[in-house]
N, C-alpha and C positions, 0 to 999 in steps of 0.2 A: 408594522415596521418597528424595528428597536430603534431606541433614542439614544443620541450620541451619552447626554446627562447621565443614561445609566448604566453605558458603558463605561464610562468615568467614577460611578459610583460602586460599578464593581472591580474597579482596579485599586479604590482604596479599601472596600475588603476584604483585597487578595495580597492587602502588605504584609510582611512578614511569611508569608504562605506559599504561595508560588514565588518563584524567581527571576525579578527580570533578565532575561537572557539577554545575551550578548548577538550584536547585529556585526557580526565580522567578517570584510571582504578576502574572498576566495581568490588568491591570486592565477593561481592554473586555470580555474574557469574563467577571471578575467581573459586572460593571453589568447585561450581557447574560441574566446565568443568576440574577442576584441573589443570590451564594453568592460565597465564596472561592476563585478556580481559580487553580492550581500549574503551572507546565508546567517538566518533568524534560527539562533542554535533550543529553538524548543524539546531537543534532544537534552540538554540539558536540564531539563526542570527534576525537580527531586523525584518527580515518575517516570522520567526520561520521556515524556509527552507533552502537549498543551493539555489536555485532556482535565487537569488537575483544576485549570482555573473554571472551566466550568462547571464542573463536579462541587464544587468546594463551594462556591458562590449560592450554586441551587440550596444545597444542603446547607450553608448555614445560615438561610434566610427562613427556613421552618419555623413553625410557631412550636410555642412547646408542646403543646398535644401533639402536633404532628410527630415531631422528633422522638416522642414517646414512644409512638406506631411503630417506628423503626423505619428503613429505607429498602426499595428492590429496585432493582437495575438488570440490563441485560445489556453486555456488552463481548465483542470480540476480543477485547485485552486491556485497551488501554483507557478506554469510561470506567471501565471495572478498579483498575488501580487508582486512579483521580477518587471514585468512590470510597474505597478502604482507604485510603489515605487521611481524604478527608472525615470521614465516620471514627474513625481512631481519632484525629487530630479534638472532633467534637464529642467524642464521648454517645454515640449514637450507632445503633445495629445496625444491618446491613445483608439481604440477601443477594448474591448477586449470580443471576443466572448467566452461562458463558456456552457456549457451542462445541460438543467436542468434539470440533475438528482444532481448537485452541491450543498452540502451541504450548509443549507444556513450563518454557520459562514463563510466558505470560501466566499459569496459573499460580505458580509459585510466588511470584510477584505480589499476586492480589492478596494473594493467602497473608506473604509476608509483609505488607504494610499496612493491613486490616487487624490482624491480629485477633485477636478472641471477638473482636468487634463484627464479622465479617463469618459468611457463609457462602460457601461456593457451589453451586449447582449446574453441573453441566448436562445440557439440554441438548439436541437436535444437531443439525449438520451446520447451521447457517446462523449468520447474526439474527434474522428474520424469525427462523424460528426457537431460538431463547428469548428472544422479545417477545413472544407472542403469550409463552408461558410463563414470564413476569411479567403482565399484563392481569394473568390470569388470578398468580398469586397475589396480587397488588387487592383485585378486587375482592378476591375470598378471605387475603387477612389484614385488610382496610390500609395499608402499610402503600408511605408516600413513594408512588412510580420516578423516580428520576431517569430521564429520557439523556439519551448519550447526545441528541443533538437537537429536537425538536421543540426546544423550549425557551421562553424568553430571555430565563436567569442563566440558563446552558451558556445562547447565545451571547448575551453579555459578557456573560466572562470571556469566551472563546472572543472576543473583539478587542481585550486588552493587550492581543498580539498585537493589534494594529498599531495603538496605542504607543507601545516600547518601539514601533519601530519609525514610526514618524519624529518621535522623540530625540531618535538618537540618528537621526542621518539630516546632514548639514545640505547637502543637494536634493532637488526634486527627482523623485523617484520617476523613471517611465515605465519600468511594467514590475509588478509583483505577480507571481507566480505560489498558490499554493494548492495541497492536496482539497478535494473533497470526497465525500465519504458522504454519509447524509447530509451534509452542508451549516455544519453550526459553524464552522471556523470558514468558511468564506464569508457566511451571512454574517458574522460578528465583525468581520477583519474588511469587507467591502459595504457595510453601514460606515465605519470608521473613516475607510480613506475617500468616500466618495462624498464626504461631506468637510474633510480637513485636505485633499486631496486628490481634487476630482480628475486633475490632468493624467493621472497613472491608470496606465489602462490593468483592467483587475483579469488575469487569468485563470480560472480553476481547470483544474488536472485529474482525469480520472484513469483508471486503470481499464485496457480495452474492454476486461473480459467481463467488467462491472461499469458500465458505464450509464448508472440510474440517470444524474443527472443533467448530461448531456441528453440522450436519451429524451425527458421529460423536457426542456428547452426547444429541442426537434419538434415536438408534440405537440407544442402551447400548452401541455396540461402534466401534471405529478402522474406519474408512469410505473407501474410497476412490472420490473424484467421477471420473466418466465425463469430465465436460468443465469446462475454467475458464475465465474471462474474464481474462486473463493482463496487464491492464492496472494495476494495482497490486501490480505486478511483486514486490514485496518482501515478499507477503502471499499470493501467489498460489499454493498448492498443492494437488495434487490429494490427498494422502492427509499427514496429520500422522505424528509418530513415535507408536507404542506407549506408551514411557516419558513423554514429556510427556501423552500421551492419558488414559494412566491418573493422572498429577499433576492434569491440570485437571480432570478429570471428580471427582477428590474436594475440589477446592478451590476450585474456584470455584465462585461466586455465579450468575454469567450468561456468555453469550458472545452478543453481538448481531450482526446483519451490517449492513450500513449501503451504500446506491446508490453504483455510484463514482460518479455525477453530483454524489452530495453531498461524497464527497471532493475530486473536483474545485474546488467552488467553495468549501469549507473553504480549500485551498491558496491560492486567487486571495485569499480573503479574510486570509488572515495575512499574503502579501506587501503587499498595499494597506496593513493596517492598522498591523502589526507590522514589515515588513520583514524578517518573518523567512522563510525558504525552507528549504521541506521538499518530501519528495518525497512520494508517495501513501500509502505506508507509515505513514510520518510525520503526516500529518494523520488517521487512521485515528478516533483516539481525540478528537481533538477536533472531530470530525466525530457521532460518536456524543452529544454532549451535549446534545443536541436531544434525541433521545429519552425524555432522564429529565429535562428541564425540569421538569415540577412533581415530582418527586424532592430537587432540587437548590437551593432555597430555603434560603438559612441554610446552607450544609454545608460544610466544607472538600472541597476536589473535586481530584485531582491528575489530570493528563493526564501519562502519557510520549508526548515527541516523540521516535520510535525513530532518524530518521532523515532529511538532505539531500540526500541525492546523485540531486538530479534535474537532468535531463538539459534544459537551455534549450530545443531543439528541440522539446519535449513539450510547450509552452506551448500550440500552437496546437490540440492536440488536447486539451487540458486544459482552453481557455476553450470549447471547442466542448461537450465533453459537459457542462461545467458551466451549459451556456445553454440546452441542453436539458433538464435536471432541473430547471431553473429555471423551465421553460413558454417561453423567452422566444427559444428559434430552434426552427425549425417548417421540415422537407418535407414539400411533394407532390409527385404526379404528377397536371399539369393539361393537358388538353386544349383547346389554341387553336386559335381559327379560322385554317386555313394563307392568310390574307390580310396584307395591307400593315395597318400600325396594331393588330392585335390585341392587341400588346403595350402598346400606350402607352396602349389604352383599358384592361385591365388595372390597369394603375399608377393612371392617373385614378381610375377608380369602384370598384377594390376596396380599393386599400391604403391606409389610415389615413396622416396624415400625417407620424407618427413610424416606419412602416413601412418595414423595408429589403429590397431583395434580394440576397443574399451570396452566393448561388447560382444559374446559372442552364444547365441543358445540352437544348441542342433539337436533334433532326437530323432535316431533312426526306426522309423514306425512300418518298414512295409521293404518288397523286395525290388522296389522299381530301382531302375535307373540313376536318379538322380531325388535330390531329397532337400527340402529347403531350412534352410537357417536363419535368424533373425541377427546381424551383423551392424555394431554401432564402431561409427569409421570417423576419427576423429585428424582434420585436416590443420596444417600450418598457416593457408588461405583458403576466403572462402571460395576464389577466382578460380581450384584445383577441384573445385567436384564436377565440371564438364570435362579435365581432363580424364578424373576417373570413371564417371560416363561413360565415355567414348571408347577407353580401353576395355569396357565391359561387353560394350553392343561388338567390339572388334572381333573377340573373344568367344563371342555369341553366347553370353552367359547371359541367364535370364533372370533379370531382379526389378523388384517394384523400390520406389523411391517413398518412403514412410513417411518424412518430416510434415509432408502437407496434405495425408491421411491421416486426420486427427481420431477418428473415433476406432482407424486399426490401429493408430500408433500405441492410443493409452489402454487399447485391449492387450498388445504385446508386452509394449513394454512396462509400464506405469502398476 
């Protein structure tokens, strides 16, 4: 277990370094939830993550031999920046292995507040496996492993959120809600308040399609998933540390997973409303507060926002699955008569007049009759895909419904 003392002891030497962020209530999400909601702007740290205070705290507790050696890290984005940041800041090298499926602002990022301090190597599909190969490197060029969550000094720092936020809120908190990912920032942030704190119930938030450590809670034991859905990239693990495993499994309350479709449109929704930008990560927990709607009546509610660094280019994949969890874009595969006009009578008599086509790929391969096409049908409500159903089967046109065919949908379309 971490001790409160050195969480304390690494919040003073993370002064001047990291930033205590600002705990400021959401008023829309208040209205919305009818409760008092908090959002802990760790989007604001000088790496636009928490990430920094643990990164920083590991690294500048090295002895000098060590810091000699240099540092290797493997992270999906934002350990990796907390790491150049901090390596620049101390004057100390840096390999940092990254996965290239890595957005490529997050490498830009690394690059840019590492500086000649800072080596980037991009490794394998998954956070898991550039971990595995800084691991590697670590042992063949003696050079200190800094773990993005599985360590004490990690964890310490990642608990000085707790910290700023008990600090600065005058009412007893009833539930915080934050991201996990391998779990340093639960295990730092629920050491903290279940000791200054213990009446708030501690919820951690995982993303469905990675949900190690829910998962491993289910188990009784540290779990490692066969497969992730690697698209909330900064949350995405196949197996959590040991140390955090055994911190959350005795301290927290819950651990939820939550659709990235609904993360997705959590994010669309704070840029519109808020203008604030976060990345998948980042909306995790306020994404989750739907869940506990009637929970959350009268309550003080905190959300940590862990993190920004999202990548512009993602927007269009971000509104897409967000419109899908929503009901409101729709594939098939529909079979048209291979004549002149089939399509325009199509458009005519099936599609409502708020109905779009956003998709459309046909390839005439043979002389039969009718020939199928893969059609993305983007609706005003999601209440209007049984009406368009029904004028299909009327019609007798023959189409399979894609959305909940996952492995024909990402062969078509993806």
């Amino acid at each position: 277990m971490i001790s409160l003392e050195n969480i304390r002891a690494a919040a003073e030497n993370l002064k001047g370094v990291s930033v205590h962020t600002p705990l400021m209530k959401n008023e829309n999400l208040s209205e919305r939830f009818a409760a008092q909601v908090y959002l802990k702007r760790e989007d604001l740290q000088p790496v636009r993550s928490y990430k920094l205070r643990g990164a920083y705290h590991k690294i500048s507790s090295l002895s000098e031999n060590d810091a000699k050696s240099g540092v290797v890290c493997a992270s999906a984005g934002n350990h990796a920046q907390g790491v150049a940041f901090a390596c620049r800041k101390l004057n100390i090298n840096a390999v940092i292995y990254m996965p290239v499926t890595t957005p490529a602002q997050k490498i830009k990022q690394v690059k840019l507040f590492g500086k000649e301090h800072i080596e980037v190597v991009l490794k394998g599909d998954t956070f898991d496996d550039a971990y595995n190969e800084a691991l590697q490197y670590s042992q063949t060029k003696n050079a200190v492993f800094v773990h993005p969550f599985d360590d004490e000094s990690v964890i310490s720092g990642q608990g000085t959120v707790g910290l700023e936020i008990l600090e600065d809120t005058k009412e007893p908190i009833d539930f915080l809600f934050f991201p996990v990912g391998g779990g340093g920032l639960a295990a730092g942030v629920a050491t903290v308040f279940k000791q200054l704190s213990p009446e708030t119930k501690l919820i951690g938030v995982e993303p469905e399609g990675a949900a190690s450590m829910k998962t491993s809670l289910e188990n009784g034991k540290n779990t490692a998933l066969t497969d992730i859905d690697k698209f909330v990239d900064g949350a995405a693990v196949k197996r959590v540390g040991d140390k955090t495993f055994e911190i959350c499994q005795n301290l927290l309350d819950e651990v939820i997973a939550v659709p990235e479709g609904k993360v997705c449109s959590t994010i669309l929704r704070l840029y519109n409303e808020e203008a604030i930008v976060v990345e998948p990560a980042g909306a995790l927990s306020i994404a989750a507060l739907d869940l506990y709607r009637t929970q959350l009546e009268g309550k003080n509610v905190v959300c940590i926002v862990s993190g920004s660094n999202n990548d512009i280019t993602r927007m269009e994949e971000i509104k897409e699955r967000s419109l899908m969890f929503e009901g409101l874009k729709h594939y098939f595969i529909i079979k048209f008569p291979q004549r002149p006009g089939a399509l325009r009578e199509f458009v005519n008599d099936i599609l409502g007049a708020h109905d779009d086509i956003t998709y459309f790929q046909f390839t005439k391969k043979n002389n039969r009759e009718d020939g199928p096409a893969v059609v993305g049908i983007e609706l005003k409500s999601h209440s209007d895909l049984g009406t368009l159903e029904e004028k299909m089967k009327n019609k007798k046109i023959s189409y399979q419904h894609l959305n909940e065919q996952k492995e024909l949908f990402t062969h078509l379309i993806l």
